[in-house]
MARSE-448226 format. One record per residue (C-alpha): residue number from 1; x, y, z. Coordinates in Angstrom, 1 decimal. Layout:
// MARSE-448226
NODE  NUM  X  Y  Z
...
***
This chain:
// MARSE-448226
NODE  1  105.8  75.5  22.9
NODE  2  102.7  76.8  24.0
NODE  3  102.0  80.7  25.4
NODE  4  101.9  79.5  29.0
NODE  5  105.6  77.7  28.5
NODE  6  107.1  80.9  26.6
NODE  7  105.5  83.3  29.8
NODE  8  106.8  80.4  32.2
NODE  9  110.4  80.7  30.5
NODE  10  110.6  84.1  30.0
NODE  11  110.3  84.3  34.0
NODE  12  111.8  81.2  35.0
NODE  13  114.7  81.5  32.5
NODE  14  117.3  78.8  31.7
NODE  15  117.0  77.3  34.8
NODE  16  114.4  75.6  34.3
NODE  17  114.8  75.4  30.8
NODE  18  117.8  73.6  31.3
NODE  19  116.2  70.5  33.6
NODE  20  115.0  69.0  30.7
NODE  21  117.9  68.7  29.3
NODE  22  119.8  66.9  31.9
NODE  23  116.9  64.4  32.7
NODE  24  117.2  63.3  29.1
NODE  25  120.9  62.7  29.5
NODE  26  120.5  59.7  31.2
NODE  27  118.2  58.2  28.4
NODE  28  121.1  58.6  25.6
NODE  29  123.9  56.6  27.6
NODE  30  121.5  53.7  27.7
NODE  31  121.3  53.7  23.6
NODE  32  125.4  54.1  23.7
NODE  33  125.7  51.5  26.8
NODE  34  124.1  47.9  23.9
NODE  35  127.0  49.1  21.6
NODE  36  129.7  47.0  23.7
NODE  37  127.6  44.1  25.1
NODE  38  130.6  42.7  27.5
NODE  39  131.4  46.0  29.0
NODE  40  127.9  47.9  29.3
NODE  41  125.8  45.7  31.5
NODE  42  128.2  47.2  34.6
NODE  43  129.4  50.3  34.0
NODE  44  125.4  51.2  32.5
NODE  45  123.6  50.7  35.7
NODE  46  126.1  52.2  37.4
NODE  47  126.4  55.1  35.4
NODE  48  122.2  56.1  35.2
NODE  49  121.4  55.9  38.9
NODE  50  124.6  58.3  39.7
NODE  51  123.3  60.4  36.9
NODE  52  119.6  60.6  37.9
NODE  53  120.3  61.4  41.6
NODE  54  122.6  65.0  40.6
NODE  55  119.8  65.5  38.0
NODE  56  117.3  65.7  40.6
NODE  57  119.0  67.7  43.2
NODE  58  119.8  70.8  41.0
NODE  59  115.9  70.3  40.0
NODE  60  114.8  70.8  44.3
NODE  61  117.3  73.3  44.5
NODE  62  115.9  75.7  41.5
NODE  63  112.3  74.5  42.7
NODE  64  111.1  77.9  43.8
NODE  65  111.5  81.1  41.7
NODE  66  110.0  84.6  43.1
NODE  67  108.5  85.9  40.4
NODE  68  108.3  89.4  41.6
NODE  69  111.5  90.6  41.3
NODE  70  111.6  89.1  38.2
NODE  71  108.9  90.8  36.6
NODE  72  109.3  93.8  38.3
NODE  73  112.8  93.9  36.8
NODE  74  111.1  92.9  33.4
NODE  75  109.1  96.0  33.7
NODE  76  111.7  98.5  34.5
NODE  77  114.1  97.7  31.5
NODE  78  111.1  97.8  29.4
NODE  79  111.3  101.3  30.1
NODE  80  107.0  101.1  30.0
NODE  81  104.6  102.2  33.0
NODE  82  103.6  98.7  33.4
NODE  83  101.0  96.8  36.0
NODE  84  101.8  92.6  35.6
NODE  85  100.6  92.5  38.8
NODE  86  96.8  93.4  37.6
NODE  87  97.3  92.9  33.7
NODE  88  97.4  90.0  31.8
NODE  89  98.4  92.2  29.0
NODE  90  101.5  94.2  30.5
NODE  91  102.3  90.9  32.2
NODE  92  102.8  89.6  28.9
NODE  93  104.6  92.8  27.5
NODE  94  106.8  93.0  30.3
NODE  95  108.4  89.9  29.4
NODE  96  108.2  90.5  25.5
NODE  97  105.4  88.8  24.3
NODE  98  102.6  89.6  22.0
NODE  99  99.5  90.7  24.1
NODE  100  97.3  90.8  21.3
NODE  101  93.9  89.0  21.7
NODE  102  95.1  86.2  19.6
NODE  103  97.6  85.5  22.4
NODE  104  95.1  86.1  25.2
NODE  105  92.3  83.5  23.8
NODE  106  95.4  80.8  22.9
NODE  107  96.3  81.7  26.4
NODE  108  93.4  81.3  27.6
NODE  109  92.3  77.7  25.9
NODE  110  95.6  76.6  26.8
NODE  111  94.6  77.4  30.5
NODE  112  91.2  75.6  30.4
NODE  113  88.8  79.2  30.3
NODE  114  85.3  78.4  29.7
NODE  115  83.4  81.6  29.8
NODE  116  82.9  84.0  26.8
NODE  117  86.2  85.0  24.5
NODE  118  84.2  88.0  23.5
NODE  119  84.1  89.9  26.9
NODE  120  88.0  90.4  27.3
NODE  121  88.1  91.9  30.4
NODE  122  86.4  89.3  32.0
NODE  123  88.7  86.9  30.5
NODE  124  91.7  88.6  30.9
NODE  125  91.0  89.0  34.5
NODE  126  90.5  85.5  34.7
NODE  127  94.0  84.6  32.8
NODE  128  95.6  86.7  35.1
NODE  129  94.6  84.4  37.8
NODE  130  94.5  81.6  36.4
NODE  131  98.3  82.4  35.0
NODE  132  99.6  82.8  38.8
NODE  133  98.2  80.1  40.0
NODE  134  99.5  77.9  37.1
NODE  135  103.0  79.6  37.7
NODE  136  103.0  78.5  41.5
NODE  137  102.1  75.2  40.6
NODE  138  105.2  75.0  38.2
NODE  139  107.6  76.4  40.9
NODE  140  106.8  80.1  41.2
NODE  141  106.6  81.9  44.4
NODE  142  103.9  83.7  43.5
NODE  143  102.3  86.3  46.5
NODE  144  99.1  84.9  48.1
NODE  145  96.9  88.1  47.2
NODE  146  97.9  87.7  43.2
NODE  147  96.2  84.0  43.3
NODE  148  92.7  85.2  44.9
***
């Protein structure tokens, strides 16, 4: 699991996590379904399409998290004078993460940065954009003047 999917989670919690889980559900009944050839080729088909279409309604339903009562929630029990909305770094504390800049420069490779590692402010204000855009493109209602 990669930085951006631990800060994803850590907002989104098992909500999303859990979406994964149920798609693949479909995929083990299949394997079960050869294991009694006379009786699976009916109840098999039958059984995946029902699956897959209450798999993918839960999935439009939980399609849109705010994130900023999330994090601002994050913050407060954190018990920390915290800015996520303007820090990479107490974004990343708020929800429990190591900020250090290991973190930051994984972050940032994993979020396709190109300038210089060694000027972190530039690059951490750049991963803190970068980081809400990628969260509203993964479901996050993320406020317009954070993505700019």
């Amino acid at each position: 699991m990669g930085i951006f999917d631990k800060i994803k989670h850590a907002i989104f919690g098992e909500a999303k996590a859990a979406e994964p889980v149920t798609a693949s559900a479909p995929k083990t009944q299949p394997a079960q379904a050869p294991a009694s050839p006379s009786a699976s080729p009916s109840p098999a088909p039958a059984a995946s399409p029902a699956q897959s279409k209450p798999a993918a309604a839960p999935a439009t339903a939980t399609a849109t998290v705010d994130i900023v009562p999330i994090l601002d929630a994050a913050v407060k029990k954190s018990g920390q004078k915290l800015d996520w909305r303007h820090s990479i770094v107490d974004l990343m504390k708020a929800v429990g993460m190591d900020a250090s800049m290991a973190e930051r420069k994984e972050l940032a490779a994993e979020l396709g940065y190109t300038g210089d590692g060694g000027d972190s402010a530039k690059m951490n204000m750049w991963l803190h954009k970068a980081l809400m855009k990628r969260l509203s493109e993964n479901g996050g209602k993320v406020p317009a003047d954070l993505m700019d």
